[in-house]
C-alpha positions in Angstrom: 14.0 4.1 -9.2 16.6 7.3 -9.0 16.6 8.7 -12.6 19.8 8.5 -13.0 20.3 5.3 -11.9 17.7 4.5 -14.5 18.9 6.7 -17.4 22.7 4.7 -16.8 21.4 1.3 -17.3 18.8 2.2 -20.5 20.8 4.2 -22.1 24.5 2.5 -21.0 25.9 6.0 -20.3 28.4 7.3 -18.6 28.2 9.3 -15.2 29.7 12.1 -17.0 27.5 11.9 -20.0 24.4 11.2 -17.9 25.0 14.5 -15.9 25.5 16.4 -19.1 21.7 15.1 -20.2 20.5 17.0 -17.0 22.4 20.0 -18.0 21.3 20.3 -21.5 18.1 19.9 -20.4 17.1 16.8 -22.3 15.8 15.0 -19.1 11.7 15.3 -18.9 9.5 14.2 -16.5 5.8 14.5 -17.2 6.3 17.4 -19.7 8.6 19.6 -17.7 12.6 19.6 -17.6 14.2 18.9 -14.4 17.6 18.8 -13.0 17.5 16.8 -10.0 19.4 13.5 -10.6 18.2 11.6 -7.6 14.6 12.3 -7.8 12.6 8.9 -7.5 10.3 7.3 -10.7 7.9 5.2 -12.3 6.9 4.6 -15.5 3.4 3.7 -14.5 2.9 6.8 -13.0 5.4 9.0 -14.7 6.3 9.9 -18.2 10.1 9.9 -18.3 11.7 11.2 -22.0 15.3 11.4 -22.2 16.9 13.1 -25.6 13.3 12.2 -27.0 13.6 8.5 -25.8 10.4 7.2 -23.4 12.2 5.4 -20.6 10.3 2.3 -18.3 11.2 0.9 -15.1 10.0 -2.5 -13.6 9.9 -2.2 -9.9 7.7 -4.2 -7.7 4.8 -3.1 -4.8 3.1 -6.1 -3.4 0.8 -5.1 -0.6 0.8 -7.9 1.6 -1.6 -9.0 4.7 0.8 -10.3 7.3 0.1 -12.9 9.2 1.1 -14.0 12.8 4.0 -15.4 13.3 6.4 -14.5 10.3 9.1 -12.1 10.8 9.9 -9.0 8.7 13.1 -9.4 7.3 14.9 -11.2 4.3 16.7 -13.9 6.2 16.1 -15.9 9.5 17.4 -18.6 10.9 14.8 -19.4 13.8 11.2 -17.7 12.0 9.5 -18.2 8.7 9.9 -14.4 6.7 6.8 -12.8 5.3 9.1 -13.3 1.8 8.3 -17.0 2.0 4.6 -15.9 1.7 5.3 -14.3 -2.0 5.7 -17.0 -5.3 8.4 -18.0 -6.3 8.1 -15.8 -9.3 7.0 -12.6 -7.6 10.2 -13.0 -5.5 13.1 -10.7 -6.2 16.5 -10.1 -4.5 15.6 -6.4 -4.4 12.6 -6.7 -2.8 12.1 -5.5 1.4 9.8 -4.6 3.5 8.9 -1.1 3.9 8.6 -0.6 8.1 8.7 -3.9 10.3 5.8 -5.9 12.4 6.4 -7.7 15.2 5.9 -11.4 14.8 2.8 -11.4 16.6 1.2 -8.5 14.6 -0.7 -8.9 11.2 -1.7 -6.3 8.9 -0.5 -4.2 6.0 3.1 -4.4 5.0 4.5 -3.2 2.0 7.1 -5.3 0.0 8.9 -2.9 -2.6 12.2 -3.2 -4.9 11.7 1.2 -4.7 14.3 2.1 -2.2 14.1 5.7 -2.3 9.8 5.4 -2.5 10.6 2.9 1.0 12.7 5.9 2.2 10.2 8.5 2.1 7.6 6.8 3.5 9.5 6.3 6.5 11.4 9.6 6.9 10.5 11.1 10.0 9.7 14.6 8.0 7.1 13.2 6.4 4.5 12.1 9.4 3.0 9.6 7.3 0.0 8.6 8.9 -0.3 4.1 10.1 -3.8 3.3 11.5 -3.8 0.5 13.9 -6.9 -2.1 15.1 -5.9 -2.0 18.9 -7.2 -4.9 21.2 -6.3 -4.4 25.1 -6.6 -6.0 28.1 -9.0 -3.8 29.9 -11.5 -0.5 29.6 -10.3 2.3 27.4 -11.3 5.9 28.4 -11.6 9.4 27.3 -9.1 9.9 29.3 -6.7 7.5 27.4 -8.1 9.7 24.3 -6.8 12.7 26.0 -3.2 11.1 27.4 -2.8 10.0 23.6 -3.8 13.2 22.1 -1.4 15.0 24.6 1.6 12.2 23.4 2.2 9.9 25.5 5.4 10.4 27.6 7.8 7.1 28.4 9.9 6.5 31.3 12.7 8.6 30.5 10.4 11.8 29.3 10.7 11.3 25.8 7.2 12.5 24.2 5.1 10.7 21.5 3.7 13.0 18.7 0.0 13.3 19.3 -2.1 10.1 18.5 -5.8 10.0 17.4 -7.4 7.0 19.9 -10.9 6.2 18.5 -12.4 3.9 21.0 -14.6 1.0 19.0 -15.6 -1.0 22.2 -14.7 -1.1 25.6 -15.5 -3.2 28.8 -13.7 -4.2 32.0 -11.9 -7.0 30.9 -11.2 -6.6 26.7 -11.5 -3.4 24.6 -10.6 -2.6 21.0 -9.6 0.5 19.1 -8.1 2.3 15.9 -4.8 4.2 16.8 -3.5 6.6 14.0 0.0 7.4 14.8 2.5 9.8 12.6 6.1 8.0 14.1 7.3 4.3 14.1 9.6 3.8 16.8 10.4 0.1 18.3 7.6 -1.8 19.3 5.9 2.1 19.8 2.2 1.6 19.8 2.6 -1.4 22.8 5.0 0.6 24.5 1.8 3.5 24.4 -0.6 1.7 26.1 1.7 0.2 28.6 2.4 3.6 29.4 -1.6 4.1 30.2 -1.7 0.3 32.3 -3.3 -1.6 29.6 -1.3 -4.7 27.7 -1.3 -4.9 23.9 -3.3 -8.4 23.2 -3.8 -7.9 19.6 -2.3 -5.6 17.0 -3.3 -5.2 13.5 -2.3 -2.3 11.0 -4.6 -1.8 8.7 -3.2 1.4 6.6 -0.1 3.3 6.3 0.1 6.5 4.4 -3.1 6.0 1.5 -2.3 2.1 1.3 -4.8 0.2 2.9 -6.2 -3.1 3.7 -9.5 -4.0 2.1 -10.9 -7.7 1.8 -7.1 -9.2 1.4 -6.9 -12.4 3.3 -4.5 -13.0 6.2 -1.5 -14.4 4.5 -2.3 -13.2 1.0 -0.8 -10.7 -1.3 -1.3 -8.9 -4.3 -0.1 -5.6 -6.7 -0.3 -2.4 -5.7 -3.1 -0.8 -8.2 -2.2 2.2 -10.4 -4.6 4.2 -8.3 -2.7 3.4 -5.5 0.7 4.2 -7.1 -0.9 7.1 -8.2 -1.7 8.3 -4.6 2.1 7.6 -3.6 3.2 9.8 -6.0 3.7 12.9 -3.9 6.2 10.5 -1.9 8.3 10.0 -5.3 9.9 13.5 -4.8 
């Protein structure tokens, strides 16, 4: 949460009298005075003291293992919404998903009332790092390693950033892999191997940034651990 969204609703300020907090210097984050308004928070992982006062906020991380078929986004009229996966009570107008899957891929997706944290993560400055499990329709080579550490080019010359390709198995008719990409542009990581002849069977992401999936089953959700908050930090600012 902005801090000064979050000192306005604690403390019922003003913007004027909020801003003059930041000025006097009685705004501290984790021991040290700052003066950037917007910067992003959490109590868990932050201690935030305003004129003396400790201030908490209450947003919501739920990493969730997407299954097949569901659509990332809030509303749809034709396709369930991973949403309808979460409780009732976990469920919050606030909430959306950071980054989309296609309906036919699984894997990690992170559901977040933290705009600004969902932001960062996908800013293009920040190269944050998603790991894919990769099942094709034919042989992988180490010359598909090379072409993806190279980037990829599409029809049209625009150039992937380089891509680590770590081949798991491969045969004539089925192979699998981890792709690590640093971009998320539309339906990217098909559009890759397409680019090398080989159709996208199966597509699973299994991390994004230092989130990821462990023993979660298809379909379930849960908290993000303070550890893992923790490791987001340096995306708070």
């Amino acid at each position: 949460m902005r801090i000064d969204k979050l000192i306005e609703k604690n403390l019922n300020t003003s913007r004027k009298q909020m801003k003059r907090l930041f000025l006097t210097g009685q705004v501290v984050l984790d021991g040290e005075k700052i003066y950037e308004e917007k910067r992003n928070v959490d109590s868990q992982i932050h201690d935030i003291r305003v004129a003396g006062q400790r201030l908490e906020t209450s947003e919501n991380y739920w990493l969730l293992h997407k299954p097949q078929g569901y659509v990332t986004a809030n509303h749809d009229q034709e396709h369930e919404t991973v949403f309808e996966l979460l409780d009732k009570k976990d469920q919050h107008p606030d909430l959306y998903a950071v980054g989309r899957l296609d309906r036919d891929t699984t894997g990690l997706l992170l559901l977040t009332t933290n705009g600004p944290l969902g932001f960062a993560l996908l800013h293009p400055d920040r190269h944050v790092e998603k790991t894919y499990h990769v099942t094709v329709n034919e042989a992988l080579t180490i010359q598909d390693q090379q072409a993806f550490l190279a980037g990829i080019e599409f029809i049209g010359g625009r150039v992937c950033k380089p891509a680590n390709l770590q081949i798991l198995e491969t045969s004539p008719t089925k192979s699998t892999a981890l792709l690590t990409i640093s971009e998320g542009k539309f339906h990217q990581v098909k559009k890759m191997f397409l680019a090398q002849g080989k159709k996208v069977i199966a597509l699973k992401r299994v991390s994004m940034g230092p989130l990821r999936l462990e023993q979660e089953e298809v379909g379930s959700y849960r908290a993000l651990t303070l550890a893992e908050l923790h490791a987001l930090k340096p995306y708070f600012h």
